[in-house]
Every structure is written in structure tokens, then in C-alpha cells.
C-alpha positions as a printed Julia matrix, in Angstrom:
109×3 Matrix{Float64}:
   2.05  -15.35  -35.1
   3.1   -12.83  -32.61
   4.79   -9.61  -32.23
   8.65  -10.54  -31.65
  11.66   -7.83  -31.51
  15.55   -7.13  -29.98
  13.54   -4.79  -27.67
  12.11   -7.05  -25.19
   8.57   -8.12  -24.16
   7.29   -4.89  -23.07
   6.82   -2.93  -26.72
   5.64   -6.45  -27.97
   2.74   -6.67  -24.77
   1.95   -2.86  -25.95
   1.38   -4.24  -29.53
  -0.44   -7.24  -28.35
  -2.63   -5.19  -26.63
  -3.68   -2.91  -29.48
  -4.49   -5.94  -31.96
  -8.0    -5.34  -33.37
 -10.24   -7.09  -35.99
  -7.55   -6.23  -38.88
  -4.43   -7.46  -37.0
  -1.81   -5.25  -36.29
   1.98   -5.2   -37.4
   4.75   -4.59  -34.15
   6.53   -1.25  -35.53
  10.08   -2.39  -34.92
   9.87   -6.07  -36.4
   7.55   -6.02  -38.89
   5.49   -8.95  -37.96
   2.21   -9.71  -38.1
   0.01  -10.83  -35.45
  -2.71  -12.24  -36.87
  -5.89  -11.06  -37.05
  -7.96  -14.32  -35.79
  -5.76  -15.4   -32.76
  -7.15  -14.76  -30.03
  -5.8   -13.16  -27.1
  -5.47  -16.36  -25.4
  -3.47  -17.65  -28.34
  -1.25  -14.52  -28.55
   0.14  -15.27  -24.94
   0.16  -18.66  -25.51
   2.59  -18.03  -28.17
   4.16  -15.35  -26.02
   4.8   -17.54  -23.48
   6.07  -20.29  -25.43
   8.69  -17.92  -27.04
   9.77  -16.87  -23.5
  12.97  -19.46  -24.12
  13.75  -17.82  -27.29
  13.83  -14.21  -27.91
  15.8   -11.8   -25.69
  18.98  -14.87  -26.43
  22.03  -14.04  -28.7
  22.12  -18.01  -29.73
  18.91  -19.69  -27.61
  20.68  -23.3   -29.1
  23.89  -22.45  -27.61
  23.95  -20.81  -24.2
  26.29  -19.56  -22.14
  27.45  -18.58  -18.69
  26.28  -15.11  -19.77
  23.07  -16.12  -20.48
  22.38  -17.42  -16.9
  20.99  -14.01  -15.27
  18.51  -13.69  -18.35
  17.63  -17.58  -17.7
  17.15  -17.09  -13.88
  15.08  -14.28  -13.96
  12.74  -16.2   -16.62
  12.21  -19.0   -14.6
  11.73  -16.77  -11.44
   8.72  -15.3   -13.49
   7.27  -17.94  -14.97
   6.87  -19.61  -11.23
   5.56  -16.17  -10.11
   2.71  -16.16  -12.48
   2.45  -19.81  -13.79
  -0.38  -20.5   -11.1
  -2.64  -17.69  -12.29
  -2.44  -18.86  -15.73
  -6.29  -17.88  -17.58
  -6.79  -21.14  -18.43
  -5.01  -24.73  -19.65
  -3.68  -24.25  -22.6
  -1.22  -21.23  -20.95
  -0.61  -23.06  -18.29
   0.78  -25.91  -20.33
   3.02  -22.81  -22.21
   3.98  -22.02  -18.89
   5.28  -25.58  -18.17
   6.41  -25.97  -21.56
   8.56  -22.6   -21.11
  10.02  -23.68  -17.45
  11.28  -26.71  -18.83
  12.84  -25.17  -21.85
  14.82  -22.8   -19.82
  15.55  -24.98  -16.89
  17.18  -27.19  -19.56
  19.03  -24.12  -20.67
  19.78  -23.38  -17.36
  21.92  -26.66  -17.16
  23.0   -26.26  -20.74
  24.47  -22.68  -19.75
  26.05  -24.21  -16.52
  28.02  -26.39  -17.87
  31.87  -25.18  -18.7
């Protein structure tokens, strides 16, 4: 599981980031991130949520959601190719896809 919140990614990193041995719980949501993933898991998961939090309705896009989408995939190409290993990488593509679909979804009138 990870750390998910209306906040944004930043406080959730910061929570990430401080999971030990006993797992930790992200102060504003409540959720658990488990104590056995591993950090490599945790962004996985991070990454792979990337199309989903932040969204008022991630199934049903709009115009207004087209800045937020942009600026995703404009990340995820910015640090896609420095991805630690596979397994984020293919979160990574997974992610770009998902909001490049959105991207047309949102387009649309």
C-alpha cells in the first residue's frame, strides 16, 4: 500500500521516506504503508498511482484536468529513463499511457 492524500505527492514522498521496519501511517490519510514493501515497491506503487490521485474524477476528465495531465506526462518523460530498475520503469510506461489516454479523454468536447 502506499501513502495517498488531497495534498499532493510531496507530504506522501516525506512519509515514504520515513517508513521503517514497523511501517508507518501518512498523518493526513491514515494509510498504511506497509511494513515489508520495499522501497522499490513503494515507488512502484507511487508511480503507478501518478494517473490517479491529485484528479477530482480520474474516470471522467475534463478540459480542466489537462494542465495537471500535461505536467504529469512532462515528468514522467523527464525521469522515466533514470528509472532504478525494470519493474519502475514499466510503472513509468504504465503511468504515460494512462495519462496520455486521459489526455485524449480530457480533449475531447
Amino acid at each position: 500500500m502506499f501513502c495517498k492524500n488531497g495534498d499532493g505527492w510531496s507530504k506522501c514522498e516525506r512519509e515514504v521516506a520515513k517508513t521503517n521496519a514497523k511501517g508507518n501511517r501518512c498523518p493526513k490519510s491514515k494509510s498504511l504503508i506497509a511494513a515489508g514493501d520495499s522501497q522499490r515497491e513503494i515507488f512502484h506503487a507511487l508511480i503507478e498511482a501518478f494517473d490517479e490521485y491529485g484528479f477530482p474524477d480520474p474516470k471522467r476528465v475534463t478540459s480542466d484536468d489537462l494542465p495537471l495531465i500535461a505536467s504529469r506526462i512532462a515528468l514522467i518523460e523527464q525521469l522515466a529513463p533514470f528509472a532504478m530498475d525494470q519493474v519502475n520503469a514499466d510503472a513509468f510506461a504504465e503511468a504515460h499511457k494512462d495519462l496520455t489516454n486521459m489526455l485524449v479523454k480530457a480533449s475531447q468536447p
